[in-house]
N, C-alpha and C positions, 0 to 999 in steps of 0.2 A: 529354520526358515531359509528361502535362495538369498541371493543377494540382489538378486534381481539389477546387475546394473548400478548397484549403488556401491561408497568405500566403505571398509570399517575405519578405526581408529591409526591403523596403522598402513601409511600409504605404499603401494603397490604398482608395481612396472606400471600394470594396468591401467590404474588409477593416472597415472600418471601421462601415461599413452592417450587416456579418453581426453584429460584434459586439454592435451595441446591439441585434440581433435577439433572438439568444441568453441577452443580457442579463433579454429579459422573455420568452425561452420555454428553459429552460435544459432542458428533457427533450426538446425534440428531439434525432431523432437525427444531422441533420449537427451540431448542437453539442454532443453526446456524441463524434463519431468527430472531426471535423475533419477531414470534408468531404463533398462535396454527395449527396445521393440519385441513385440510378443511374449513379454510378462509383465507381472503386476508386482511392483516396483513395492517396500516396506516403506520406501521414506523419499516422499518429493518435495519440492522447494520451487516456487514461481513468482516474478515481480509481474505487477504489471502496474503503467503500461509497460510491454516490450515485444517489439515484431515489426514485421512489412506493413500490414495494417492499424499498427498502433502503437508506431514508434515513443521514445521516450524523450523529447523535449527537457534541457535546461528551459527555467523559466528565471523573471527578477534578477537578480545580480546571482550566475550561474548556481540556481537554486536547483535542486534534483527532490520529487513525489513520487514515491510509490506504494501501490501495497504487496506485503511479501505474506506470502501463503506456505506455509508448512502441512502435508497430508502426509499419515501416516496409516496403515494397517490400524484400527480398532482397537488391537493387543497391547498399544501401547499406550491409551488412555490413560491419563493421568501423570505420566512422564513427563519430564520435561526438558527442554530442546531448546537449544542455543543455539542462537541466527547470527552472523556475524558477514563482514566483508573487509578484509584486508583491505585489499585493491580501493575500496571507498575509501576506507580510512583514509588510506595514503594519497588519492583522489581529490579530496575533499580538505576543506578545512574546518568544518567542523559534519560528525556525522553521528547521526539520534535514530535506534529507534522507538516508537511510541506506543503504548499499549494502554487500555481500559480495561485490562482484566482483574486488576484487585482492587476496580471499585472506585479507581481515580486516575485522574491524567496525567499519566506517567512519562519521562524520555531515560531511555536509557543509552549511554554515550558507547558508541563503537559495537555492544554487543546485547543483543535481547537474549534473556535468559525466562522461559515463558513455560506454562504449562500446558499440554492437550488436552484436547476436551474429550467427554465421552467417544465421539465419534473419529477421535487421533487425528484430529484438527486445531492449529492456531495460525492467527494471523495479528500482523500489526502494520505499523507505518514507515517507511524511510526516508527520512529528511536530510538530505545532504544541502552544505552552503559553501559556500567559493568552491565549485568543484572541476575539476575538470573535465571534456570528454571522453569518452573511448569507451573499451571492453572492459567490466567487473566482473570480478566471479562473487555469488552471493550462496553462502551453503548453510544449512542448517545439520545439526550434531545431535542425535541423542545422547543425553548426559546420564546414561543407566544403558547398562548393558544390554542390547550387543554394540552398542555405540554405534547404531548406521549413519552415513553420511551423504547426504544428496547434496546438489550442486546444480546454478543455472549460469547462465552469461548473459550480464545485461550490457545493450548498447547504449549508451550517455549520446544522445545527440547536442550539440551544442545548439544555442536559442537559435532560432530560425521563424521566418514567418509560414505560417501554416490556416488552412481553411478554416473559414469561420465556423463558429458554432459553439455547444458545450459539450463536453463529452465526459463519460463516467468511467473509472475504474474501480474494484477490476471487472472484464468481460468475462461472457461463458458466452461460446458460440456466435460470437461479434454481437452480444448484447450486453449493457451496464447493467449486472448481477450480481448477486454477491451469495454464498453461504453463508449464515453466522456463525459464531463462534463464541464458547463459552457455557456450560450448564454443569457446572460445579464451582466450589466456595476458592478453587485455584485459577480456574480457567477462565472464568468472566460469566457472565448473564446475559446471554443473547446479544452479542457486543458486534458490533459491523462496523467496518472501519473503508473508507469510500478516498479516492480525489478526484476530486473532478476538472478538468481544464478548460477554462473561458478560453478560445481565439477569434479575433478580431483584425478586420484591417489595421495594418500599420499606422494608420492615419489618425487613427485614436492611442496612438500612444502617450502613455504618461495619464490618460483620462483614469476618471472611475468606474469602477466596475463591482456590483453589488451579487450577492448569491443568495439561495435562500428555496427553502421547500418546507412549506408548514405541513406536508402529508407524511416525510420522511420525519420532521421533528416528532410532531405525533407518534407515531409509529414508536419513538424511544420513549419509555414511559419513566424510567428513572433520569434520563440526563444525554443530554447529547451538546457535542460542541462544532464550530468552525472557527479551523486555523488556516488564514490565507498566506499565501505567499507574500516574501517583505518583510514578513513579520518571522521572528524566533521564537516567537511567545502567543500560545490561545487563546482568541478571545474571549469574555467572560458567555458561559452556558447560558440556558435559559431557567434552567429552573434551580428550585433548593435542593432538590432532591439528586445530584450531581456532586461527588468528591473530589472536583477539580479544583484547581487555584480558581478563586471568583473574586476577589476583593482588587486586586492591583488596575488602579486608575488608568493604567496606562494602556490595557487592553484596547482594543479597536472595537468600536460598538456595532451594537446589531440594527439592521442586517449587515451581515459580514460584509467586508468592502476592501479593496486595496487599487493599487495603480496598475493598467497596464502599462509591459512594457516596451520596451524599443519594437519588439516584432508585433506587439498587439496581444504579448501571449499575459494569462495567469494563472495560475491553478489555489483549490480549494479542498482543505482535508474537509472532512467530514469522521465523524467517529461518534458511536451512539450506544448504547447500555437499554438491555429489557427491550429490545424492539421486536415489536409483531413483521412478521412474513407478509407480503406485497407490495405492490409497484407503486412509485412516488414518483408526483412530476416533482423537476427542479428547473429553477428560472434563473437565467443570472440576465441582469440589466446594463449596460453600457449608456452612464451617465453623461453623456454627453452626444454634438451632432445630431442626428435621428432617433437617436436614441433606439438602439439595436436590442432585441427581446431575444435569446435563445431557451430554447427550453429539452432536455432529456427526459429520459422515462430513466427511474435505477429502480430496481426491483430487487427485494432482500427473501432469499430463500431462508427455508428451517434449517436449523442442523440437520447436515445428513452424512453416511460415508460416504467420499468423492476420491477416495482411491480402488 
């Protein structure tokens, strides 16, 4: 197979060369996919949010959401692939990421070690806290030979006030979409994993701010959860049929909720198991003042190839 663009195991002039490329033009697009223009790369790696149009905001006490997307060639179903980021680690003081694919709500600290799906797809969550801003590199590894290695650069904005509204990640085509992920007993069951960000005038800072979409919760037939910003910990799911932590008192209750902050901003995981394909409104409310209603569309595709 080419290499299309991508490193193996063992790093190269080259490798090395693309990165400090990347380093000072992080919106190209072979350093969004991980790998070269006019071929079809073995193994990509994407956060979003990240871009001109849909920059990456710290939110709450320099809190960092995204979701990171690993595509691979088909041939490697089943495989599994380890998503890591130094530069976070070091970034950050504490950094998780989070996956539903064996059936419960999982963090794993510094490094996801996850399985592809049929379609040489996974995806999970990243949660950074006291982090700093700047440029990360985030790469994913197959841990079975040939070991390819993809690579993106994500930009850390630090909190800032930003246009109101709610918005979904991640996009396809500047719309809140998503692939699923998952249809084997390693890879998860139709598992989608969303965040969405509330912004708000400054002026309601510090108020409440509620989320919530009964079409998207439907949609997950075995269990779905939201983790808001603020919080290090998920709130209790809705149903029984979910193998998450649900007992601890201390969870924040439904409908999810937290504070906006200093700039107006918050964001809202979403993560859900067994969900049907199509578009879900999502509302988040701003408890206070006029009491502000925004509402998106996120819309959950089948599995499919998307490299």
């Amino acid at each position: 197979m080419g290499m299309a663009g991508i490193a193996s195991a063992k790093t190269t002039k080259a490798s090395k060369k693309a990165a400090a490329t990347c380093a000072k033009h992080a919106n190209k697009k072979k350093c969004q996919s991980g790998g070269s223009a006019g071929s079809a790369p073995e193994i990509t790696v994407s956060v979003s949010p990240n871009g001109t149009s849909n920059p990456l905001f710290e939110v709450g006490q320099s809190e960092v959401y995204a979701v990171v997307q690993v595509e691979t060639q088909p041939a490697f179903a089943g495989d599994q692939v380890n998503i890591s980021s130094s530069q976070f680690k070091s970034s950050c003081g504490t950094l998780n990421f989070d996956t539903i694919s064996q059936g419960y709500d999982q963090k794993m600290p510094n490094t996801a070690t996850v399985y592809l799906d049929n379609e040489g797809n996974a995806t999970v969550v990243l949660q950074g806290y006291d982090c700093a801003p700047g440029l990360d590199l985030v790469e994913a590894d197959l841990a079975v030979v040939p070991y390819y290695t993809a690579y993106t650069w994500v930009t850390v904005n630090p909190p800032g006030v930003t246009p109101p509204g709610v918005f979904g990640e991640p996009q396809i085509n500047g719309a809140a979409q998503e692939v699923e992920t998952g249809d084997t007993p390693n890879s998860g069951d139709s598992d989608i994993y969303a965040v969405f960000f509330v912004e708000e005038n400054p002026v309601y800072a510090e108020q409440t701010v509620e989320i919530g979409s009964t079409q998207l919760e439907d949609r997950c037939q075995t269990g779905w959860v939201w983790i808001p910003s603020n919080s290090d910990v998920p709130p209790a799911p809705n149903t029984t049929g979910y193998k998450g932590e649900v007992t601890n008192s201390t969870y924040p209750p439904i409908p999810p909720s937290t504070v906006l902050d200093d700039d107006g901003n918050a964001a809202f995981i979403f993560k859900g198991t067994s969900c049907a394909a199509g578009p879900s409104v999502v509302v988040a409310d701003v408890l206070a003042g006029t009491h502000d209603t925004f509402t998106t569309t996120f819309t959950v595709l089948p599995p499919a190839v998307t490299i």
